[in-house]
C-alpha positions in Angstrom: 0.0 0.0 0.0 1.1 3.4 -0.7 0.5 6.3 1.5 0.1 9.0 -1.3 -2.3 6.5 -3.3 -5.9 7.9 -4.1 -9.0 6.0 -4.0 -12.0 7.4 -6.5 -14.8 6.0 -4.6 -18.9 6.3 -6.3 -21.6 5.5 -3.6 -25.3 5.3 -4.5 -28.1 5.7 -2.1 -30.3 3.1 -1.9 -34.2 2.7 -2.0 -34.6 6.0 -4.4 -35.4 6.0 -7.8 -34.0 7.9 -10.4 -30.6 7.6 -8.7 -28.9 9.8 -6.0 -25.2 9.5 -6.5 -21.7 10.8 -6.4 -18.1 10.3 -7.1 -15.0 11.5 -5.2 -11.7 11.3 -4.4 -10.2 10.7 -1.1 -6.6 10.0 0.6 -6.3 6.5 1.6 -5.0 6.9 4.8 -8.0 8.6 6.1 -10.0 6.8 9.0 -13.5 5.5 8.4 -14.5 8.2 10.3 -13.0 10.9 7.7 -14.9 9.0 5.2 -18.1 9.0 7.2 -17.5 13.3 7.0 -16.4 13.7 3.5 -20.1 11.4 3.1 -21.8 13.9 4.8 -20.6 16.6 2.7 -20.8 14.7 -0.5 -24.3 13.8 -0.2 -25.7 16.7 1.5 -26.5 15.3 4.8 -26.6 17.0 8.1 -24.1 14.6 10.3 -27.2 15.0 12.9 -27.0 10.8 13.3 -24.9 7.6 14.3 -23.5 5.8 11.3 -21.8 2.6 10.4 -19.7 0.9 7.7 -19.9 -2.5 6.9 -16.5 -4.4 4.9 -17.2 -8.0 4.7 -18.0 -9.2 7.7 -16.5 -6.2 9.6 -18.6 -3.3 10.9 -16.7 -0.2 12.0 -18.9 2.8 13.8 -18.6 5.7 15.4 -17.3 5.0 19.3 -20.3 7.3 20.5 -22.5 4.5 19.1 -21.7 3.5 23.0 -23.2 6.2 24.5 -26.9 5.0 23.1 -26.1 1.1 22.7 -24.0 -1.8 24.9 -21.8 -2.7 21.8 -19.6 -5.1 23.9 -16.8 -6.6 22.3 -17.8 -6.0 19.0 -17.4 -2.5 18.4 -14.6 -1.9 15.6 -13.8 2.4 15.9 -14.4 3.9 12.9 -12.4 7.1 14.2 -9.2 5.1 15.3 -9.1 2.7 11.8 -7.8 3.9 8.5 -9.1 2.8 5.4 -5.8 1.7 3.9 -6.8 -1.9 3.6 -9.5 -1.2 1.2 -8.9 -2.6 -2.4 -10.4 -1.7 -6.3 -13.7 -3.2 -6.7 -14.2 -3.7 -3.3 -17.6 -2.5 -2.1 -19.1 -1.4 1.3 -22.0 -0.7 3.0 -22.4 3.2 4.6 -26.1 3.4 6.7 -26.8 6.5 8.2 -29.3 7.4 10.9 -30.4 4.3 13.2 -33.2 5.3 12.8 -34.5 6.7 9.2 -31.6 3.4 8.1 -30.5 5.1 5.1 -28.1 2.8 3.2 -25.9 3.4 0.9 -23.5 1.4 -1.4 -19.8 2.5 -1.7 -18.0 0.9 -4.6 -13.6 1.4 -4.8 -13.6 1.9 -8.6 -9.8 2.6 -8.7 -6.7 3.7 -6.8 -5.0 6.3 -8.6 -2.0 8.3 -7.9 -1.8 11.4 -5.5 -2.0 14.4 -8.2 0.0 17.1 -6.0 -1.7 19.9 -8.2 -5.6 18.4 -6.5 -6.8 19.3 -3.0 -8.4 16.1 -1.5 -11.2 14.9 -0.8 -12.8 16.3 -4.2 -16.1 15.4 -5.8 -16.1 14.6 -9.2 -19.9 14.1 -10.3 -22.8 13.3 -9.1 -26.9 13.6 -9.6 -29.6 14.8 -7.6 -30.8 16.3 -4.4 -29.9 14.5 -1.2 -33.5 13.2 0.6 -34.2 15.9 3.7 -32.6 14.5 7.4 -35.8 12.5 9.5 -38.2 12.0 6.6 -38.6 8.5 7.0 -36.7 6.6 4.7 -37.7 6.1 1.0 -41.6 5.9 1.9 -41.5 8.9 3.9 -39.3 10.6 0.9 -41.7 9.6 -1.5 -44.8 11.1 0.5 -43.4 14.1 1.3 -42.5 14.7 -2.7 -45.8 13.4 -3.2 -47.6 16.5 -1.0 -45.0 18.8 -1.8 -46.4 18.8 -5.7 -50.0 19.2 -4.0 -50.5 22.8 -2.5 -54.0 21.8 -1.6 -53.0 18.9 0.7 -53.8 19.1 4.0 -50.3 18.1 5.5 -49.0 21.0 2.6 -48.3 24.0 5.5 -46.9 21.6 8.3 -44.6 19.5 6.1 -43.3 21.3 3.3 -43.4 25.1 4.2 -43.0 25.0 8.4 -40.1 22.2 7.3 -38.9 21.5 4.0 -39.1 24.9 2.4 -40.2 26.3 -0.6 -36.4 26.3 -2.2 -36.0 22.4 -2.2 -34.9 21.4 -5.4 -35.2 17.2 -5.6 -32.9 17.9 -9.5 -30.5 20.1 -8.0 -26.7 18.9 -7.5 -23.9 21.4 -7.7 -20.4 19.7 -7.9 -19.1 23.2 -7.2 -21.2 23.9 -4.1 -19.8 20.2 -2.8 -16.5 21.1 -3.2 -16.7 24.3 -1.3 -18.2 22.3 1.4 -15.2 20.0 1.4 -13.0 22.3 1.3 -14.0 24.0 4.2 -14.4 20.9 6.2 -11.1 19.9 5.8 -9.3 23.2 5.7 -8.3 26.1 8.5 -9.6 29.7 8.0 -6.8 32.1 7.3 -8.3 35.8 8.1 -6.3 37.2 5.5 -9.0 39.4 3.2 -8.6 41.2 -0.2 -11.4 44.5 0.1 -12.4 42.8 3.4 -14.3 40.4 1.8 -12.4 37.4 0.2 -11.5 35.0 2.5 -8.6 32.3 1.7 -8.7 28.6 2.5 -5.5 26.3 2.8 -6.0 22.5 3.4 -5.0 20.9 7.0 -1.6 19.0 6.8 
């Protein structure tokens, strides 16, 4: 394995038709819980729930998991395990929210060398909106789209604009708007302005 080596990962949620997905780059000696954030960021979710990753017969989660379940034993911490030992073509199962139990399916395409010209992690593509956090899974998704294209439904006010908003876009997906997300994720703030308004970025070592 080499340290500098990139892996150009493409996860799919599952359970929603047409198909939410992206495609990204990250470092491979990031831990699982790095990959849980750059997720987050990537697919436009909140990071408001517990998570889990599941590699073979392997589940890695977050330690906090502990501080809502007796795990025991089996507990494998996602925050204190890289993901070096994942392979090309390998695939993996991200859920998100205990609750809600969104899954999601992470496939390795490739390994690829460390471009020193990139910042990581970068998204590279994607398609649509990201479902909104506590909906209720694909069957709550699919109501709330359904009453959100009926102004005269009764649960119209309550669900869509005291909650979900006017603005929500279920097309929209901006690979620029991730990026700027991941950048300041995984970067520091420098309070160096131009005009006092630009403000500049530099990535975490």
């Amino acid at each position: 394995m080499k340290k500098d080596e990139i892996l150009q990962i493409k996860i799919e949620l599952d359970g929603i038709e047409p198909s939410i997905w992206r495609r990204f780059h990250v470092e491979r000696n990031i831990s699982f819980h790095q990959l849980h954030k750059v997720i987050q960021a990537v697919m436009g979710w909140s990071d408001y729930h517990l998570y889990s990753f599941k590699v073979g017969d392997d589940e890695y989660q977050d330690e906090k998991i502990e501080d809502f379940y007796d795990m025991g034993d089996d507990l494998l911490p996602a925050r204190k395990t890289k993901i070096d030992m994942l392979k090309a073509k390998q695939k993996i199962l991200y859920t998100y929210d205990f609750g809600d139990t969104w899954e999601h399916f992470l496939t390795i395409e490739k390994m690829l060398p460390k471009d020193s010209s990139m910042r990581y992690p970068v998204c590279l593509e994607g398609e649509r909106n990201c479902p909104p956090e506590d909906c209720g899974n694909a069957p709550g998704y699919y109501h709330l789209m359904k009453v959100r294209k009926n102004k005269k439904h009764p649960e119209y006010k309550s669900l869509i604009k005291d909650w979900l908003g006017e603005g929500y876009d279920t097309e929209h997906f901006n690979t620029q708007e991730v990026n700027i997300r991941l950048w300041k994720q995984f970067a520091k703030k420098v309070d160096k302005k131009i005009d006092g308004r630009t403000k500049y970025w530099v990535v975490k070592k």
